[in-house]
C-alpha positions in Angstrom: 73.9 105.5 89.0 73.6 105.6 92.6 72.2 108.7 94.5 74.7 110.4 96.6 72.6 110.6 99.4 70.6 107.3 99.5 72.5 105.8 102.8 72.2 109.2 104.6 68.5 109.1 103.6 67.9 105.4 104.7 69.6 106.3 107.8 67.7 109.2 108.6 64.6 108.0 108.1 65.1 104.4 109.2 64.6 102.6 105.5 66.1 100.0 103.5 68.4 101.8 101.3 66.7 99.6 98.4 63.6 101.4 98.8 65.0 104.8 99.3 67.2 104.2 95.8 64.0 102.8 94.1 62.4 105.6 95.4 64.8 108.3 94.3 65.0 106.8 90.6 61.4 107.1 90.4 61.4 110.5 91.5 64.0 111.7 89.1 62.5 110.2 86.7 59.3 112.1 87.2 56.7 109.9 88.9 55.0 112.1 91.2 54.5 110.6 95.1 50.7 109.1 94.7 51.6 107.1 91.3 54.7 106.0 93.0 52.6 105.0 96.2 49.9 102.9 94.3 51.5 101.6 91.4 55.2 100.6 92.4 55.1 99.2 95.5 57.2 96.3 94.6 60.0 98.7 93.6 59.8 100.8 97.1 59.2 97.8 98.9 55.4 99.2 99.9 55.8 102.6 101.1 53.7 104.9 101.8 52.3 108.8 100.3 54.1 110.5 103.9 57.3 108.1 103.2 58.0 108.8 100.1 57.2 112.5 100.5 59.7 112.4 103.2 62.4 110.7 100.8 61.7 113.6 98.6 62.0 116.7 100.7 65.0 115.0 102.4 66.8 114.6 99.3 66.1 118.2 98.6 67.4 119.5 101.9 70.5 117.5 101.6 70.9 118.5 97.7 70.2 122.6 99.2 73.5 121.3 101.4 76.1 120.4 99.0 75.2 123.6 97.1 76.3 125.5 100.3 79.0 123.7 100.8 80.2 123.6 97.6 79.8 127.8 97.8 81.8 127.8 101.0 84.6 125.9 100.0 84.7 128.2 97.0 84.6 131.5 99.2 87.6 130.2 101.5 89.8 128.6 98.6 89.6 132.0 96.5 90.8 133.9 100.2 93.9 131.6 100.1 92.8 130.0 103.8 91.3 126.6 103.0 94.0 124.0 104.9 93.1 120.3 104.1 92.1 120.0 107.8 89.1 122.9 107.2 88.4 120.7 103.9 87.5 117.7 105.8 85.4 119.1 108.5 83.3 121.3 105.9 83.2 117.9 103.5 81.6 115.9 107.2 79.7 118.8 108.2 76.5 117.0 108.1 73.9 120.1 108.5 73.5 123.9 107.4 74.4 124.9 110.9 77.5 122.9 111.0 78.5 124.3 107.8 77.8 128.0 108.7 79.5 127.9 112.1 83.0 127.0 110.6 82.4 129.3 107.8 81.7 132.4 110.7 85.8 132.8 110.9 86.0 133.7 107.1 82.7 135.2 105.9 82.7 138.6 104.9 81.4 140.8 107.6 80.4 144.6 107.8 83.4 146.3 109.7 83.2 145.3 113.3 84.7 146.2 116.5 87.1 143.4 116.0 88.6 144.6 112.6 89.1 148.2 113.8 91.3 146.6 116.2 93.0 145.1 113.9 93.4 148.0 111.7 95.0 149.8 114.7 97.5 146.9 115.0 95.9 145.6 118.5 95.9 142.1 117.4 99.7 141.2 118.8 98.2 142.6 121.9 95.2 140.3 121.7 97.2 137.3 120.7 99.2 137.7 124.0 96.4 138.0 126.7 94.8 135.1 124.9 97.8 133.0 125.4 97.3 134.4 129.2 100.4 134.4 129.8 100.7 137.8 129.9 101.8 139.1 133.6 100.9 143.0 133.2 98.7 143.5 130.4 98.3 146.9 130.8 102.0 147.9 130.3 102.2 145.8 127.4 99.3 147.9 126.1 101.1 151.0 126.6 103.8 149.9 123.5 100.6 149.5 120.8 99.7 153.6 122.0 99.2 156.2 119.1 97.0 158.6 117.7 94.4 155.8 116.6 94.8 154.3 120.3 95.1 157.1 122.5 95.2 154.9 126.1 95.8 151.9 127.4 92.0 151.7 128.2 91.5 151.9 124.4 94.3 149.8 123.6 93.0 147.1 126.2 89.5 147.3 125.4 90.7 146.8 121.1 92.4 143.8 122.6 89.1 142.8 124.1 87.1 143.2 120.9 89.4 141.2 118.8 89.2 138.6 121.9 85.3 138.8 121.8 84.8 138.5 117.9 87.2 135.0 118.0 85.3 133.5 120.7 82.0 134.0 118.8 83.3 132.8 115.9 85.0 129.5 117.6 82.6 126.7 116.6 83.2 124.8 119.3 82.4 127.6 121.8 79.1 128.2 119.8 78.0 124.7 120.1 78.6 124.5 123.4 76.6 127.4 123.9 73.9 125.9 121.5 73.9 123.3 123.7 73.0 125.6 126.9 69.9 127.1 125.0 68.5 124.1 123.5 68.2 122.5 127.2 67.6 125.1 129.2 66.5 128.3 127.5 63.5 130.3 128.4 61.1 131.8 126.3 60.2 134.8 127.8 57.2 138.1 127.4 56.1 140.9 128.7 53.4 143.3 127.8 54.8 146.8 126.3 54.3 149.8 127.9 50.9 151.2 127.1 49.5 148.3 125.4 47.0 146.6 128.1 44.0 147.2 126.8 45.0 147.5 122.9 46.2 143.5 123.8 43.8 142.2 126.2 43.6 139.0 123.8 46.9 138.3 124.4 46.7 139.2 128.7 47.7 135.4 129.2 51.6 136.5 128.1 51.7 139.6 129.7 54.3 138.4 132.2 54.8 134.9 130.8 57.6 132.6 131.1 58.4 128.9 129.7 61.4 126.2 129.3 61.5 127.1 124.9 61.7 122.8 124.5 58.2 122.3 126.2 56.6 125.4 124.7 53.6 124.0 122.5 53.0 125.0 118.8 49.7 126.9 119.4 51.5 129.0 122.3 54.6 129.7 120.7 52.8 130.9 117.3 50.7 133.0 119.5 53.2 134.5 121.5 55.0 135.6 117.8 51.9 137.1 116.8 51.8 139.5 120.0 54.9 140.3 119.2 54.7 141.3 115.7 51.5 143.7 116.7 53.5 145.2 118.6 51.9 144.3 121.9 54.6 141.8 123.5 58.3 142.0 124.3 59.6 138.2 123.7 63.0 137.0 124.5 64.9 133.8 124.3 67.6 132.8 126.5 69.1 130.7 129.4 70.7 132.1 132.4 73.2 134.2 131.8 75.9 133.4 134.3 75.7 129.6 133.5 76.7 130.6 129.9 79.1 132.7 131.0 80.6 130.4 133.1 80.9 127.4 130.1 83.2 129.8 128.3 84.8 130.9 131.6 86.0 127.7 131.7 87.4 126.9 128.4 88.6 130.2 127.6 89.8 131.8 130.8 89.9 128.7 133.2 93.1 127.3 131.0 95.4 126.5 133.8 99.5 125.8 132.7 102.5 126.9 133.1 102.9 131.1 132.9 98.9 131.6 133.3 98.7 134.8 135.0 95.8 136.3 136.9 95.8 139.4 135.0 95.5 138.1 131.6 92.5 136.1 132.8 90.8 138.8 134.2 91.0 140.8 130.7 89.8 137.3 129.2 86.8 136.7 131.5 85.8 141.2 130.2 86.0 139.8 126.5 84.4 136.9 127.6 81.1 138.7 128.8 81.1 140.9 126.2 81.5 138.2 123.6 78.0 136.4 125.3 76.3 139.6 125.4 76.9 141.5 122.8 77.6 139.0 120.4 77.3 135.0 120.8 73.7 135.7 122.7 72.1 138.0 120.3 72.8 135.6 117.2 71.9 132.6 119.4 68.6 133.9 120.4 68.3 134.7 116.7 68.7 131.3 115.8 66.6 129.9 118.4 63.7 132.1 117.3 63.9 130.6 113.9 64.4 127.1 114.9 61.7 127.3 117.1 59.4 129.1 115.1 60.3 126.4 112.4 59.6 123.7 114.9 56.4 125.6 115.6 55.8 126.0 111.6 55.7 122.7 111.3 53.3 121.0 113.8 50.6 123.8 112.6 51.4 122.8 109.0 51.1 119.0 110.3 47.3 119.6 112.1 46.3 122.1 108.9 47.2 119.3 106.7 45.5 116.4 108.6 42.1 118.5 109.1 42.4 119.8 105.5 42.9 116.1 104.1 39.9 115.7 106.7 37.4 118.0 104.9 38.3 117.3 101.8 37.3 113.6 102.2 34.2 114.9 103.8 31.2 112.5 102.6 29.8 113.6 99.4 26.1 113.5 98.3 26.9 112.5 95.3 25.2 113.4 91.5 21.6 114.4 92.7 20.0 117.2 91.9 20.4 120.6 94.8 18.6 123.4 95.7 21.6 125.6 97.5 20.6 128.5 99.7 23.3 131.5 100.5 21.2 133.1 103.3 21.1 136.6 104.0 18.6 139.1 105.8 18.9 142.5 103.8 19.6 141.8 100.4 17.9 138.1 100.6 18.6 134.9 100.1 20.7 134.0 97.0 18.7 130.5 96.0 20.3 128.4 92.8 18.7 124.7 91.6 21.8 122.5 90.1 21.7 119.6 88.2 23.5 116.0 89.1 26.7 117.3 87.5 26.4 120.6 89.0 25.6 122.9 86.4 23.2 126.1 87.2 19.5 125.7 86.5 17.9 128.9 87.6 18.7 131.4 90.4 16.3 133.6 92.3 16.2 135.7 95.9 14.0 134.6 98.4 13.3 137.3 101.0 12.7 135.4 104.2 12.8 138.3 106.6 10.8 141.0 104.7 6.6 140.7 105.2 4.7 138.0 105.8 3.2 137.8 102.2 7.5 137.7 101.0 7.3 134.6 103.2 4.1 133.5 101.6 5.7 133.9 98.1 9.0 132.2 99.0 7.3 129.3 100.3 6.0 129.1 96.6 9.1 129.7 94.8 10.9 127.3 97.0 8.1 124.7 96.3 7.7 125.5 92.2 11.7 124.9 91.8 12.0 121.9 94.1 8.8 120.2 91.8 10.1 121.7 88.4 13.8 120.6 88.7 13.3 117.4 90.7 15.3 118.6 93.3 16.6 115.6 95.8 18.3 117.7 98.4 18.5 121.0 100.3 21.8 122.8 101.3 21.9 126.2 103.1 24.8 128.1 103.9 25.8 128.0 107.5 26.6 131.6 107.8 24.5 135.0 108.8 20.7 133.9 108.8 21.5 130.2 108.3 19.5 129.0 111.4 16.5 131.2 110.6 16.3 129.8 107.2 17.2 126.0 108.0 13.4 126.9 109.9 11.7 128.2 107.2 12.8 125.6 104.8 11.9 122.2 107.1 8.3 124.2 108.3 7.6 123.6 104.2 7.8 119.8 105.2 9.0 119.3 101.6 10.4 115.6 102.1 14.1 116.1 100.9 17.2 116.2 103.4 18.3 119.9 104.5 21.8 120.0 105.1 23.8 123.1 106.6 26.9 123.4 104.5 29.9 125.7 106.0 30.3 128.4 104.3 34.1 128.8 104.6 35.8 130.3 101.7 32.7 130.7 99.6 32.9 134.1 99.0 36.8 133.6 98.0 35.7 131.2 95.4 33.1 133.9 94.3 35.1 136.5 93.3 38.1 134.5 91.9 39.2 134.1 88.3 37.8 130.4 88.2 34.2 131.4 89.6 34.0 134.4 86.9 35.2 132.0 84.0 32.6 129.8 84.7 29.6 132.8 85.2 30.7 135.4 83.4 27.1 136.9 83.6 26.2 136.3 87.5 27.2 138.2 90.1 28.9 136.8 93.2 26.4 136.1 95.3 24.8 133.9 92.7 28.5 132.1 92.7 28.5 131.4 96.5 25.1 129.6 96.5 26.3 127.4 93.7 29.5 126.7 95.4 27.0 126.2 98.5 25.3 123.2 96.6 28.2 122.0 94.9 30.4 121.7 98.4 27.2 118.8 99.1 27.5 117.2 96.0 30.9 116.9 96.0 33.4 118.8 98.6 36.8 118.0 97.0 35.5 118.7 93.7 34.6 122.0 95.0 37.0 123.0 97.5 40.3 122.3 95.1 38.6 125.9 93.6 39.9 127.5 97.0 42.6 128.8 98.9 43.2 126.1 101.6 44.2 128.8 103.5 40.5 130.2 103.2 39.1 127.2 104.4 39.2 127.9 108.0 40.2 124.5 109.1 44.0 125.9 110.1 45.7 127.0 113.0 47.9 130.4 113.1 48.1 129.4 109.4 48.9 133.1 108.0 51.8 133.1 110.7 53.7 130.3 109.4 56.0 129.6 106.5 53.9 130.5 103.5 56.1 128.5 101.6 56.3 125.1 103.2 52.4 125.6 103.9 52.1 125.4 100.4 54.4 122.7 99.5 52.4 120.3 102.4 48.5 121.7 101.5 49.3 120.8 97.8 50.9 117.4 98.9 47.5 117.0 100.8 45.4 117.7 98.2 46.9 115.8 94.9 46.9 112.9 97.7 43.0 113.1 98.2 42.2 114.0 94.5 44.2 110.8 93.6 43.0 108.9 96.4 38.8 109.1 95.3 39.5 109.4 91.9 38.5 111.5 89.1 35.8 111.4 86.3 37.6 112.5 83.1 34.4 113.3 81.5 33.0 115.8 84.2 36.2 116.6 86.2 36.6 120.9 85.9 40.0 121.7 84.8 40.8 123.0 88.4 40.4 119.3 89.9 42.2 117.6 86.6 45.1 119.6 87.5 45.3 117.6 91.1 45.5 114.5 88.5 49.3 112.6 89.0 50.8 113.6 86.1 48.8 116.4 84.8 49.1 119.9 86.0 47.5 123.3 84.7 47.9 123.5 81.2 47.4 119.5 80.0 44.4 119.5 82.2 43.3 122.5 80.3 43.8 120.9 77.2 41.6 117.7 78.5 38.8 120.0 78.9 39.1 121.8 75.5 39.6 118.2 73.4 36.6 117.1 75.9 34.5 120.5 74.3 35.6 119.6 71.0 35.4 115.8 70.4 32.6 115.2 73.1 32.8 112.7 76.1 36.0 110.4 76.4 35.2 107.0 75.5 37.8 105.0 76.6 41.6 106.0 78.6 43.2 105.3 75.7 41.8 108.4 73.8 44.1 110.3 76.2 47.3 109.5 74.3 45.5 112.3 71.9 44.7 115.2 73.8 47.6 117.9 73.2 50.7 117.7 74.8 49.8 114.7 76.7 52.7 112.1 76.1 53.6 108.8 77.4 55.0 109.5 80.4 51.9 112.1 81.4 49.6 108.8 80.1 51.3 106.9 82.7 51.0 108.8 85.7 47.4 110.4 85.5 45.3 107.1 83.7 44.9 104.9 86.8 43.4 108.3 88.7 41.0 108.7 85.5 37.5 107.0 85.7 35.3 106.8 82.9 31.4 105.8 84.0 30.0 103.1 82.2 27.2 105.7 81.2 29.6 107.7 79.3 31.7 105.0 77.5 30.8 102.8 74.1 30.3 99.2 73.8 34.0 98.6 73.3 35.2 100.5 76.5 37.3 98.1 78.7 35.2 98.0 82.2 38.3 98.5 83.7 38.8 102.4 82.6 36.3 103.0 85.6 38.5 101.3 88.1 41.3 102.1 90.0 43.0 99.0 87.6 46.1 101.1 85.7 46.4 100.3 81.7 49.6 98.8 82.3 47.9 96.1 83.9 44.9 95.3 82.1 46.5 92.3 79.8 47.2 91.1 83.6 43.6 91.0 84.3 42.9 89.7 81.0 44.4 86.7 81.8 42.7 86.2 85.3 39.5 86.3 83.2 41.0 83.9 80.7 42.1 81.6 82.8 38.5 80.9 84.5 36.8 81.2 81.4 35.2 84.7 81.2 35.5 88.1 79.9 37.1 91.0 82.6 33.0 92.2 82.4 31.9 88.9 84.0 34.8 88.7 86.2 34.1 92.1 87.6 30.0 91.4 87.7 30.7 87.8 89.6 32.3 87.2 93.0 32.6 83.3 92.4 34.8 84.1 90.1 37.0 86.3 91.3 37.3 83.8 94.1 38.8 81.4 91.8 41.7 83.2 91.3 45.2 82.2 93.1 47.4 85.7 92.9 50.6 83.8 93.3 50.4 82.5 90.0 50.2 85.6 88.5 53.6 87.0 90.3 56.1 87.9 88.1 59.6 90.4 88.1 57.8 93.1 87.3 54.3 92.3 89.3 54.0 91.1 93.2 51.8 90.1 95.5 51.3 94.0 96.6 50.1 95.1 93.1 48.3 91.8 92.7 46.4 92.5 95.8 45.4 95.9 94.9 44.2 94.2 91.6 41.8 91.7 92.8 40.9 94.1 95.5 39.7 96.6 92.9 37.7 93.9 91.1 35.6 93.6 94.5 34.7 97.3 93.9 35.8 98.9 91.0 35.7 102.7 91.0 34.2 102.5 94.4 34.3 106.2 96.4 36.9 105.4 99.2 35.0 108.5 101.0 32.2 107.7 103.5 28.8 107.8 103.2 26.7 111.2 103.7 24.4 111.4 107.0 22.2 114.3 107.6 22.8 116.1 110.9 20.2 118.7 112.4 20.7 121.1 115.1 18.7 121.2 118.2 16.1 123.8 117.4 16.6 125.1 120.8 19.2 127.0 119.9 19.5 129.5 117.6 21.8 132.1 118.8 24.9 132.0 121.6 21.7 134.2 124.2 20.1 130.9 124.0 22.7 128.9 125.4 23.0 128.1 129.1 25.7 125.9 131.0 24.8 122.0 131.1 22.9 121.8 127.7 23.2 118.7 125.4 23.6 119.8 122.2 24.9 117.6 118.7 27.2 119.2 117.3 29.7 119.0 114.4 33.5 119.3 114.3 34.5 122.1 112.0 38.6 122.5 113.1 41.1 120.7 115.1 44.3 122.5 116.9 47.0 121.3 119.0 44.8 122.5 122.2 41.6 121.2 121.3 38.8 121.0 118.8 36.2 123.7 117.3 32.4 122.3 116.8 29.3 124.2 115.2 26.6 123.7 117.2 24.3 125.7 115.4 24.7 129.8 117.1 27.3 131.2 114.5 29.9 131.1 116.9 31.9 127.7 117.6 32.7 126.6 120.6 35.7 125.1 121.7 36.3 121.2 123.9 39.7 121.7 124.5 42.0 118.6 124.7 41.3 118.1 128.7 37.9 117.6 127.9 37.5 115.3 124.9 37.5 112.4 126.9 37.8 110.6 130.2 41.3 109.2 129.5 44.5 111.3 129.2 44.4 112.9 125.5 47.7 114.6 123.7 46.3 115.0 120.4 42.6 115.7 119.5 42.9 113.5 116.3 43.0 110.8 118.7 39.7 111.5 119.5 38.0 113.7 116.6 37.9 114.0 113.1 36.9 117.1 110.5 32.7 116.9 109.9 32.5 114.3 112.9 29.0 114.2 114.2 29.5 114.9 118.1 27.2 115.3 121.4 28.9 117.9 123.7 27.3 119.5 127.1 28.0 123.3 127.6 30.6 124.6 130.4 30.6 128.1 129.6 29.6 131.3 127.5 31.5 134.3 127.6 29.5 136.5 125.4 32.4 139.3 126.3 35.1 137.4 124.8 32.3 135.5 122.5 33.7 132.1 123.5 31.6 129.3 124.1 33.8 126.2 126.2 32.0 122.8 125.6 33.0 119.1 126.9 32.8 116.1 125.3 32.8 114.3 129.0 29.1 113.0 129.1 
């Protein structure tokens, strides 16, 4: 059955209407967007995670649409006023604002100026200076007098009022009006009385004034914040007489036969009052919110990339860690974890204390690094994270030392997840293993955390909470499908990423995995709890079971990217050149032996056949790059050490609309804003930078006041 809105879709979104019904099938049918992405491309005709996604929350919109409409129609056939000409323009209106601006006549409204009028039987009166053919309005007023309308001045100004409330309501008047501000309003702010010094971070919109279309995301957002602290006044508008003037003109400027001059003038008093008191007010309203949507968005769009950024951040990979949470009073929180990531020991090494507590953590440091065969350092890059990046590399103890951002660690630490995995350590102990762990394996790690916490967003606790959601969650079941996920040492927190999964069956993995031992083979799936064929389906391509942890009579493939479905497929490659799928995968003159085409069929193409053979070349290979220690320069320490010109490395730790954020080793980072990221005209940083991007930048400025440090990337 077809979906009602697959041509509007295709059309929006410039797609074969094929691929957006293929699309919409699967969806409904419950494939989730990465399955979908990798494993039917012949049926969506190859699109991608951000297309599909799109499909989706299109279809929703438009679905949120007919419900309205389907309301509205409702609310004006049960008031007797739905004429078969309303019908048809609700039944084309092809957007929520279309569909609320002919509804405006006939919602119910608190009592307005407009139906006190009427009440008081001004509305003949209205009608005829509307027609404006009225030659002496004010002795016509004089017949509607009485104890509810004392004088013509209230009878005239009733007849205004009704006159007002119709021309807000008229859609046609309101567009043309919507029009006005979407060209040429101005977003405007000043500081409130009082406030200077309370805002001084916010002295750049003090008296501040921009066209609302060119007004960039970062600016706009910030401009809202002043305003809900209380600090700016912010209005939205275009000039007032050229508004005027447009309804002037269709309402008053109607020139024909028995116009009079007097009716027009009453018009063009309604007319202003209509704009002021009503039409702008709800315009500016609306403009707020589409702007701030429009604002919503591109922040949600850069929080996404950078958090898709991070989370693909180059893993060390299963080797053993020493993980340092520095600290000067209470110590530094030190933990030794194994290749999977489980806690060895935990002790406090006080670093800042005597020289003989120095003496005595150098010992400890070196007894745990030789008893647990430790392979690599981290150290948080938070309070005291220079001074003991120092201490640690004067021990000359051979291993990489690798700062680790500290974002969101202490969220992790107290959560629910954190205290279900050490029930009997405090938190501190939790952040230096989530230090450690965030080395070994970011995503792993960070899917335990709040993106929000992260730190990689922008204005992110200003925007819509919901949507923010929606996108950070698209974002991170994209990367956890993307890498891959071991089924056998996967934490129920990253299972529930899995296509296909969710909380409670990735729960259920873990438990069977407690309570049978280590999965052996994908197949073993189909008997974990709850977990039924179309849950099989969706989540077994993502699964990866190591060849360390499965039996002699484990398919090779159930630690590739290779889905079940297909492995009789591959079986027949081998066949075919006379191996097993082991031998195919172990020998590249083989593989090269194969001609796809013969394998296409109507369920198989060249597409899925390509990612087959493709997989072969690496199966189960980490699409993430490889890890590369970076070191500070140990000139700097703190932002006192900085002066303007320096060279410093540096690495990028968040990207805006303005610009990008880099750690260059003094607690606070500086910023390169967009201008200076390159000698070429930049509009968008990611054109340039990436999340965890190694970089070389040359200091401009430090403001130690403000505590901003401005760096350029220009060298």
């Amino acid at each position: 059955m077809p979906h009602p809105h697959e041509s509007i879709i295709a059309s929006r979104l410039t797609l074969s209407a094929k691929s957006v019904a293929s699309t919409l099938d699967l969806l409904t049918g419950g494939a989730t967007v990465p399955f979908i992405a990798r494993y039917r491309k012949e049926m969506t005709g190859g699109l991608d995670e951000v297309q599909i996604a799109a499909i989706r929350d299109l279809a929703q919109k438009l679905t949120d649409l007919d419900k309205r409409r389907e309301a509205i129609i409702t609310s004006i056939t049960e008031q007797g006023k739905l004429t078969p000409e309303l019908r048809k323009k609700l039944e084309l209106a092809d957007s929520m604002t279309e569909l609320e601006d002919l509804y405006l006549p006939y919602k119910q409204k608190r009592k307005t100026r407009a139906m006190m009028a009427i009440e008081r039987g001004l509305e003949p009166l209205a009608d005829r200076i509307f027609s404006l053919r009225d030659p002496n309005p004010e002795q016509t007023a004089s017949r509607y007098l009485s104890d509810n309308v004392p004088s013509i001045a209230d009878a005239l100004q009733g007849a205004r009022d009704i006159i007002a409330e119709r021309i807000s309501d008229d859609a046609d008047a309101r567009q043309r009006i919507r029009m006005l501000f979407e060209r040429e309003a101005i977003i405007r702010s000043t500081v409130k009385k009082g406030k200077q010094e309370e805002g001084a971070k916010y002295k750049d919109y003090f008296d501040f004034a921009e066209a609302l279309r060119k007004v960039p995301s970062h600016r706009l957002l910030a401009l809202r914040r002043g305003e809900t602290e209380g600090i700016l006044n912010v209005s939205i508008a275009p000039d007032e007489e050229v508004a005027i003037d447009r309804l002037d003109r269709q309402f008053a400027g109607r020139t024909y036969a028995g116009a009079t001059r007097a009716s027009q003038e009453q018009m063009e008093l309604a007319i202003k009052d209509s704009y002021k008191r009503l039409l702008r007010p709800a315009l500016e309203n609306e403009f707020d919110n589409l702007s701030k949507e429009k604002a919503d968005q591109e922040a949600i769009r850069i929080f996404a990339g950078n958090l898709r950024q991070l989370l693909l951040s180059p893993p060390l990979g299963q080797q053993r860690v020493l993980a340092i949470d520095p600290g000067y009073r209470t110590g530094c929180k030190t933990v030794c974890l194994d290749a999977q990531g489980n806690l060895l020991a935990d002790t406090v090494l006080n670093l800042f204390a005597s020289d003989s507590e120095r003496q005595r953590a150098a010992q400890t440091v070196r007894s745990l690094m030789e008893k647990h065969k430790i392979d690599a350092i981290a150290i948080g890059n938070g309070t005291a994270g220079r001074e003991t990046e120092t201490f640690i590399q004067s021990l000359d103890l051979g291993k990489p030392i690798v700062m680790v951002s500290e974002q969101g660690a202490s969220i992790y630490s107290a959560s629910e997840v954190a205290r279900q995995e050490f029930p009997d350590k405090d938190v501190t102990v939790r952040g230096a293993v989530s230090i450690g762990r965030r080395l070994m394996d970011p995503l792993a790690e960070l899917v335990k955390i709040d993106p929000k916490s992260i730190g990689v967003g922008q204005y992110q606790h200003d925007v819509d909470q919901n949507g923010l959601k929606r996108s950070l969650d698209d974002v991170v079941e994209s990367c956890v499908n993307s890498v891959g996920v071991s089924l056998n040492t996967a934490s129920a927190y990253l299972l529930q990423y899995v296509s296909g999964l969710g909380p409670q069956l990735a729960q259920n993995i873990v438990a069977y995995r407690a309570q049978q031992g280590a999965f052996k083979t994908r197949e073993q799936l189909k008997k974990v709890p709850r977990l039924g064929p179309k849950a099989f389906e969706q989540a077994a391509g993502f699964l990866r079971i190591s060849d360390a942890m499965a039996d002699s009579g484990m398919n090779p493939l159930d630690n590739s990217a290779v889905h079940p479905e297909r492995y009789e497929l591959v079986g027949r490659m081998a066949a075919d050149v006379g191996c097993t799928v082991a031998e195919l995968l172990k020998k590249p003159d083989l593989r090269k032996q194969i001609n796809p085409a013969r394998y296409v069929s109507a369920t198989v193409g060249l597409p899925t056949l390509t990612d087959i053979l493709a997989e072969l070349d690496k199966p189960g290979r980490d699409p993430r790059e490889a890890l590369t220690v970076f070191t500070y320069d140990d000139r700097v320490k703190t932002v006192a050490d900085l002066h303007e010109g320096m060279m410093l490395p540096g690495v990028v730790t968040n990207i805006t609309a303005f610009g990008a954020f880099v750690d260059i080793g003094v607690k606070q980072d500086g910023l390169v804003h967009v201008s200076q990221m390159a000698n070429r005209y930049i509009t968008d940083p990611n054109q340039v930078v990436k999340v965890h991007q190694q970089v070389t930048v040359k200091v401009l400025e430090v403001d130690t006041t403000r505590k901003r440090i401005a760096l350029s990337m220009k060298i």
